[in-house]
C-alpha positions in Angstrom: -45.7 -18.1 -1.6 -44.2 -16.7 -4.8 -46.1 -15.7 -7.8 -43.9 -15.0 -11.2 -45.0 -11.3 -12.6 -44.8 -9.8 -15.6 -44.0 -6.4 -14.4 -44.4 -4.7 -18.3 -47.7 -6.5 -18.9 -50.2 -3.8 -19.1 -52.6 -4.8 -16.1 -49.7 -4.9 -14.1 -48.3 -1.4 -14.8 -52.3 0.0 -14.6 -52.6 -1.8 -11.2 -49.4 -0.5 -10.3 -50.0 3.3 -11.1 -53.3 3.0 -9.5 -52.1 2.2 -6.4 -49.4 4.4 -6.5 -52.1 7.4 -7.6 -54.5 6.2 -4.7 -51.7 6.2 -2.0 -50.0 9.8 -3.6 -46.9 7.9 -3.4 -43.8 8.3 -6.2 -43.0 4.7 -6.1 -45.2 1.4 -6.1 -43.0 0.3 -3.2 -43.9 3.2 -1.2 -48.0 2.4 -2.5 -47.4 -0.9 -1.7 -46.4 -0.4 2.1 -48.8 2.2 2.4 -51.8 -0.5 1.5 -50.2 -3.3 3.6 -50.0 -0.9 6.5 -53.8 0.2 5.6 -54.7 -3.4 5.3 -53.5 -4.0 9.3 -54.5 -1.2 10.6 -58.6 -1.7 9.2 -57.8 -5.7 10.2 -56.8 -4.7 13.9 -59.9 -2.4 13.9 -62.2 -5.2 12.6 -60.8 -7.5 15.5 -61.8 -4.8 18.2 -65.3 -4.1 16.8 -65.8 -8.1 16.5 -64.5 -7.9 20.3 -66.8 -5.6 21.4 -70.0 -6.5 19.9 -69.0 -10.4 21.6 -68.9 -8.2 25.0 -72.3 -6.5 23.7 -73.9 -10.0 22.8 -73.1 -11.7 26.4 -74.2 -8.2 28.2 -77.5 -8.6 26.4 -77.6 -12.1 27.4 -77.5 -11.5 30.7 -79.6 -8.5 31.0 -82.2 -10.9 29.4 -81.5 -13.7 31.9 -81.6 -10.9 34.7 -85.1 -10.0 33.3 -86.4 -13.6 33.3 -84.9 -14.2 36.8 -87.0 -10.8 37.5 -90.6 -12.2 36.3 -90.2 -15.2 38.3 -89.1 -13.3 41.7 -92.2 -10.9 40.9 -94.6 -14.0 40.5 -93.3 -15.7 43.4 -94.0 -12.1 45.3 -97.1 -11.6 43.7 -98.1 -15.2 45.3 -97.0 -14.6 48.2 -98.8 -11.3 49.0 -102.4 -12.4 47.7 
């Protein structure tokens, strides 16, 4: 999608020079590459956290089921010796 700028309208140039100042970058083409890079590198790292709490989540489900699966072997036990 295309979006028509006014690249002298004064929010523009602010927004501009900020993100050039932020990314210590001479030219906003520079700032802006350095953002989208930023932007894909904290997205890839989002993905990988969100992967590994998933694999945290089902571990924890299955210790839980493990520990269940324990009370039930210890009752049947318990019966069994008395």
């Amino acid at each position: 999608m295309l979006i028509k700028i006014n690249e002298s309208e004064s929010e523009f140039v602010a927004f501009v020079d900020g993100l050039k100042q932020h990314y210590s970058e001479a030219t906003a083409a520079g700032a802006a590459k350095k953002a989208i890079i930023n932007h894909v590198s904290v997205v890839n790292d989002l993905r990988k956290t969100k992967r590994k709490l998933e694999r945290l989540e089902d571990i924890l489900e299955e210790i839980k089921n493990i520990k269940q699966q324990q009370k039930g072997l210890q009752q049947a036990l318990d019966i069994l010796t008395n």
